[in-house]
N, C-alpha and C positions, 0 to 999 in steps of 0.2 A: 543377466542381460549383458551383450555385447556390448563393449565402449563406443563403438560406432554405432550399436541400435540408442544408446542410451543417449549417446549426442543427438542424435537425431530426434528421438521423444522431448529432448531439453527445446532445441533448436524450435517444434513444433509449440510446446509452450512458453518461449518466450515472445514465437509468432503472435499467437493469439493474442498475449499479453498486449502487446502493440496494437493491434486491429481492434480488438474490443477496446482499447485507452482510445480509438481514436474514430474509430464506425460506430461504436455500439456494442453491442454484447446481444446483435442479431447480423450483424456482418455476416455472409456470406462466407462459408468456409474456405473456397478456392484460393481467398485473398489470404487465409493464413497461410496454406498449402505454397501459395508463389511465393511470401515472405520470409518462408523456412525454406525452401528452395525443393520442395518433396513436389513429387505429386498425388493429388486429391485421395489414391488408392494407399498411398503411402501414412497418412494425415490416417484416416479412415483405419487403418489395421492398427491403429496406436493406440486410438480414442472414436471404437465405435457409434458413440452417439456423440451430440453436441454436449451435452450434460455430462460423456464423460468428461470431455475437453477443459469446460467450464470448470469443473472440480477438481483437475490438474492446477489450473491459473488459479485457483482460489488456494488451493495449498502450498502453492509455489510463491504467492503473495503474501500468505499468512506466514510463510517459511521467512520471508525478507524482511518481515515487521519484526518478526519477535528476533532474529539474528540484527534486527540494528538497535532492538530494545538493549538484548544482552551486551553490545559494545558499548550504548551509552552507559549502563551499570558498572561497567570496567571499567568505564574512563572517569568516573562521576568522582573515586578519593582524588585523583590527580589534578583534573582542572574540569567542575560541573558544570558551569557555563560553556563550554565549550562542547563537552559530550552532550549536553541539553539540544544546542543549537545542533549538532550532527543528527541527531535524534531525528527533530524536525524536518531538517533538511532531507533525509531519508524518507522519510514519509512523504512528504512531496514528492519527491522525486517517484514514488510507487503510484502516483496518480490513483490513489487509490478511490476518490470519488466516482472515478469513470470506471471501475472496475467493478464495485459494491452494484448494483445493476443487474449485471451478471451472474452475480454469489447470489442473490436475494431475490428470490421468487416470489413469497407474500409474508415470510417472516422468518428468521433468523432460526425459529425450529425446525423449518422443513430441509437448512442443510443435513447433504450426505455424514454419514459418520464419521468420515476422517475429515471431514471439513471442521466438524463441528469439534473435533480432537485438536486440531491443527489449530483453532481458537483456542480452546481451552490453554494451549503449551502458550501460546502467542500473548492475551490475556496476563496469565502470568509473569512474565517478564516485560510488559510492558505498566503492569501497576507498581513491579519493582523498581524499573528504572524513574517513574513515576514520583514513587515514594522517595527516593534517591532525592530526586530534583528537590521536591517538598523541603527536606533534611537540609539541604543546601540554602533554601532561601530565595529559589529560582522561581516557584512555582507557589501557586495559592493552594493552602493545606486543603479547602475543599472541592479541588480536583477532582470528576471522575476519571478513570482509565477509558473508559466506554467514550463521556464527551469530549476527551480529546481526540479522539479518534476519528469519532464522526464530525466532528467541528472540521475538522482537516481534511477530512472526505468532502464536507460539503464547500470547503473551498478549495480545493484542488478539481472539481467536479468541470467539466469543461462547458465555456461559459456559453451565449447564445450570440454566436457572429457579431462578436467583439474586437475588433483588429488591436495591434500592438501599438497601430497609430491611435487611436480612439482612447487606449485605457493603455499606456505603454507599462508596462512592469505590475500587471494589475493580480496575478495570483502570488506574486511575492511579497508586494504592498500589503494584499488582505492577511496573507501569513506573520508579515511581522507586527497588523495592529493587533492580531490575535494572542502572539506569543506574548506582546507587551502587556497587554491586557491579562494572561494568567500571571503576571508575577505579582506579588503580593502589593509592593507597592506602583505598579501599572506601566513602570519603564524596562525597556529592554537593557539590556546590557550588550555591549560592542562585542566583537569575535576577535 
């Protein structure tokens, strides 16, 4: 693929990444189309159907987990509290509650092939960096990889007409009683 066609396909799904974090994961494709700056024929010749598209953002998503799993792993001999805390912080930052929607039709089996490859790699290095935390002291030994994942899904997951005034700092708040809460003895540690 051309560097220009390849920017372009990137460009389309980080669109949607956007638009689904923030319409749903039945948004109107036009609105990815204008966010990636293509038009609708452009979108369309990339990711013939919406389920291709979908399956783009879900491997492009599963691609960012498990690449910020493997940087906490690297970071975790040097200073674990700190690679732990990026960890998280990554994961939030992929909104990945508002995204699982989308990936997740009626169960977890019915993903495409490479979605479900794209887990499996992802998986991996996130029970590593996981296991890492554990060894440290960071994290409750019986952790799943799985619950922390969806526990961060379902707090990142976008709330129901909540303003900043109403609940100010309210999915960062939920993140750190949550992070506190896995460490073995229930307090966080500073950054």
């Amino acid at each position: 693929m051309r560097a220009d066609a390849l920017e372009r396909r990137n460009a389309i799904v980080g669109a949607a990444r956007a638009v689904f974090t923030q319409r749903g994961h039945d948004a109107p494709l036009d609105a990815v189309a204008e966010l990636a700056n293509v038009g609708i024929a452009t979108l369309y010749r990339n990711f013939p159907t919406r389920e291709d598209l979908v399956t783009a953002v879900a491997i492009a998503t599963l691609t960012d987990a498990r690449e910020a799993a493997e940087t906490a792993l690297a970071g975790m001999p040097t200073d674990p509290a700190l690679a732990w805390h990026r960890l998280v912080d990554r994961l939030v930052e992929l909104r990945l509650g508002a995204l699982i929607p989308a990936l997740v039709v009626h169960s977890f089996t019915e993903l495409p092939l490479e979605v479900l490859a794209a887990r499996e790699l992802t998986k991996t290095q996130m029970s590593a960096a996981i296991g890492a935390a554990q060894a440290a002291g960071l994290v409750r030994a019986d952790l799943l990889p799985l619950e922390f994942v969806i526990a961060l899904a379902k707090l990142t997951r976008p709330q129901i007409e909540l303003s900043d005034d109403a609940m100010p700092n309210l999915v960062p708040r939920l993140v750190a009683v949550f992070v506190a809460g896995l460490r073995p003895d229930g307090t966080d540690l500073p950054v």
